[in-house]
C-alpha positions as CSV (number, residue, x, y, z in Angstrom):
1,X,18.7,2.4,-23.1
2,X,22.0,3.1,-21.7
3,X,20.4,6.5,-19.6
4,X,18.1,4.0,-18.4
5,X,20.4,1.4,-17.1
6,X,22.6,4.1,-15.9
7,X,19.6,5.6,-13.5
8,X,18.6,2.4,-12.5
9,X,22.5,1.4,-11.4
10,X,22.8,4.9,-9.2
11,X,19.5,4.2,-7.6
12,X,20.9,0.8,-6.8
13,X,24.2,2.5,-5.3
14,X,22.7,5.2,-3.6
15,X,19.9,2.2,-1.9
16,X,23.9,-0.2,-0.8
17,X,25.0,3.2,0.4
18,X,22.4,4.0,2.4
19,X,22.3,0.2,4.1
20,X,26.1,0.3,4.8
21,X,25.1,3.6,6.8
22,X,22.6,2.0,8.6
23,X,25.0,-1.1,9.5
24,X,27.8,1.4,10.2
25,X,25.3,3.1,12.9
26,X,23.9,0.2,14.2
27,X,27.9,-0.8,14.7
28,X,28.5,2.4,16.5
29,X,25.8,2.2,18.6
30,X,26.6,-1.4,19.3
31,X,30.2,-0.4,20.3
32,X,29.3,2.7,22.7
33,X,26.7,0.1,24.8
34,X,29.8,-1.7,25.2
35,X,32.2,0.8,25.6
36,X,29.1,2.0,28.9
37,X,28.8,-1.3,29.8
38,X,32.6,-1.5,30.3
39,X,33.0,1.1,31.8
40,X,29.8,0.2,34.6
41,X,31.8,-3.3,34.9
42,X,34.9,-1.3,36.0
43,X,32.9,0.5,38.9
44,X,33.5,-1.9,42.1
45,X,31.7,-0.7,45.1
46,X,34.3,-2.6,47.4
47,X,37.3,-0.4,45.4
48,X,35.3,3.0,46.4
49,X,36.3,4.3,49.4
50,X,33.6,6.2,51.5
51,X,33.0,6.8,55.2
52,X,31.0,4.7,56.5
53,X,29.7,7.2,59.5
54,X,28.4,9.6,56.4
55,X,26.7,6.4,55.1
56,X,24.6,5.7,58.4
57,X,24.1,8.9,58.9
58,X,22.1,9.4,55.7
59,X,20.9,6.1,56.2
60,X,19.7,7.3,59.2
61,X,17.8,10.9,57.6
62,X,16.5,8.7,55.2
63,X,14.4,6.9,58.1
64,X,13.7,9.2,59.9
65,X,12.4,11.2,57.2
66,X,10.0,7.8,56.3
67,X,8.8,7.7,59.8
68,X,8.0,11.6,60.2
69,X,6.2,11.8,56.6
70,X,3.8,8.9,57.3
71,X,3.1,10.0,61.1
72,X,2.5,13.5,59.3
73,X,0.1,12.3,57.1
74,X,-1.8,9.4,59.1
75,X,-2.1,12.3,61.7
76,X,-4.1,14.3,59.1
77,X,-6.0,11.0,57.6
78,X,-7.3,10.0,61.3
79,X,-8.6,13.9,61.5
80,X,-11.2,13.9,59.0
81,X,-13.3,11.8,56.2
82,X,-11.3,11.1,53.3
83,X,-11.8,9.7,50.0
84,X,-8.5,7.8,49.0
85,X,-5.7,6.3,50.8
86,X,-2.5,8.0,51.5
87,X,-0.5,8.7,48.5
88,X,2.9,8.7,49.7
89,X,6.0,10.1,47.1
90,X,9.3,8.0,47.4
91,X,12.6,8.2,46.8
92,X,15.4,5.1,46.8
93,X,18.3,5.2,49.8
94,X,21.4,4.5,49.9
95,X,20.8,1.0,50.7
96,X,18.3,0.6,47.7
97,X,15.4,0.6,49.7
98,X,12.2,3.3,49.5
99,X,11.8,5.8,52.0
100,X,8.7,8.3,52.3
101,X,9.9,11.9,51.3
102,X,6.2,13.0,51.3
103,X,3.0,12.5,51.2
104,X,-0.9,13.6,50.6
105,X,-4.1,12.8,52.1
106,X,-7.6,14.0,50.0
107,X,-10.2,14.6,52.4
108,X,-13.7,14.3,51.3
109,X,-14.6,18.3,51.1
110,X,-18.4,18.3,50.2
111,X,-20.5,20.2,52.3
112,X,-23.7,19.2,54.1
113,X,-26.8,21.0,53.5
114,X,-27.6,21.3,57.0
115,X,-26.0,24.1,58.9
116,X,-25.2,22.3,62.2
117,X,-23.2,18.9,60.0
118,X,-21.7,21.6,58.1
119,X,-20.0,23.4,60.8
120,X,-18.9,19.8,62.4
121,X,-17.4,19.0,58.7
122,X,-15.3,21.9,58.5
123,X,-14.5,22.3,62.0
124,X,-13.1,18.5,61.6
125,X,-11.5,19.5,58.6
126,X,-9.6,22.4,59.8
127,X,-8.4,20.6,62.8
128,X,-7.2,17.6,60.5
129,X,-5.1,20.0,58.3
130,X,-3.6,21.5,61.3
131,X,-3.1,18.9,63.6
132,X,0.5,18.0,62.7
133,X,3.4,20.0,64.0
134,X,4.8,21.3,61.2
135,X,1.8,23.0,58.4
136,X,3.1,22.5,55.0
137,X,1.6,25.5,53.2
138,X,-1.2,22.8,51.6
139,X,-2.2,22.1,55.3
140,X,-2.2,25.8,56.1
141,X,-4.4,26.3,52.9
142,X,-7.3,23.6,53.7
143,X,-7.1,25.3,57.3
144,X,-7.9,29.0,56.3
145,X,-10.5,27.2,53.3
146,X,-12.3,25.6,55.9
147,X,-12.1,28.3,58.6
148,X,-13.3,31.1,55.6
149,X,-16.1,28.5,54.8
150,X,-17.2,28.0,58.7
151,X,-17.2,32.4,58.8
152,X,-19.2,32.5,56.0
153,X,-21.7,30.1,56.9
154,X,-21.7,31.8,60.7
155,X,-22.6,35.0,58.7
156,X,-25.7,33.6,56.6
157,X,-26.8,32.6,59.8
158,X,-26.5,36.2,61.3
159,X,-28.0,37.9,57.7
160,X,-30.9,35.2,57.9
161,X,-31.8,35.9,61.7
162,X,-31.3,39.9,61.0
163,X,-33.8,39.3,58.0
164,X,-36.3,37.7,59.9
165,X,-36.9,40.3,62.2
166,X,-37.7,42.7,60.0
């Protein structure tokens, strides 16, 4: 009985032991989110010193960058079908505020069966993807994609006609 009393009063130990390490984490956690949040408090924006030319001037690349990556993009949108809006990526400024750092249009790629549509498709397509001034190397892609597609259908037309006469 003793043995049994004995297992039973370790298991018991070992089960308070375990809960005061729980309690003893959950106080350490508890005292580095305040210890952080201290230390966040402490941070004054008014104390730090900064320049504030540096800060308009990023400002400033910040806005221009918004304005230049939605022209870019609502330049390729007005060029050819497409089959969602504009996705735009952002990141926050300075002033907490989101800018446009860059962007993606999906234009509607399938390919009429007749010959004549499909050559005004891709045509439309390549001069969407490079209408802008500056090709990112996804606008070059869908440029050469559509051109290599126009070729090829160019050349079925010559095999076909070549086929015919004989």
């Amino acid at each position: 009985m003793e043995i049994n009393n004995f297992s039973q009063s370790s298991s018991i130990i070992y089960q308070e032991l375990a809960q005061k390490r729980a309690e003893l984490s959950n106080v350490d956690k508890k005292e580095l989110e305040k210890s952080t949040q201290e230390s966040y408090d402490k941070v004054n924006i008014s104390d730090n010193k900064y320049d504030e030319k540096d800060y308009n001037r990023v400002l400033d690349k910040f806005k221009d960058l918004d304005a230049q990556t939605k022209i870019h993009e609502q330049t390729h949108a007005s060029g050819a079908p497409t089959t969602a809006p504009i996705s735009y990526s952002y990141q926050i400024g300075p002033d907490g505020n989101l800018y446009a750092t860059g962007g993606s249009v999906r234009f509607e790629t399938s390919i009429p069966e007749d010959k004549q549509s499909a050559n005004v498709k891709l045509e439309q397509l390549k001069d969407a993807s490079s209408s802008v001034d500056e090709l990112s190397s996804a606008d070059a892609q869908i440029a050469r994609t559509a051109n290599l597609n126009k070729l090829l259908l160019q050349s079925q037309d010559y095999n076909q006609g070549g086929s015919n006469e004989n």
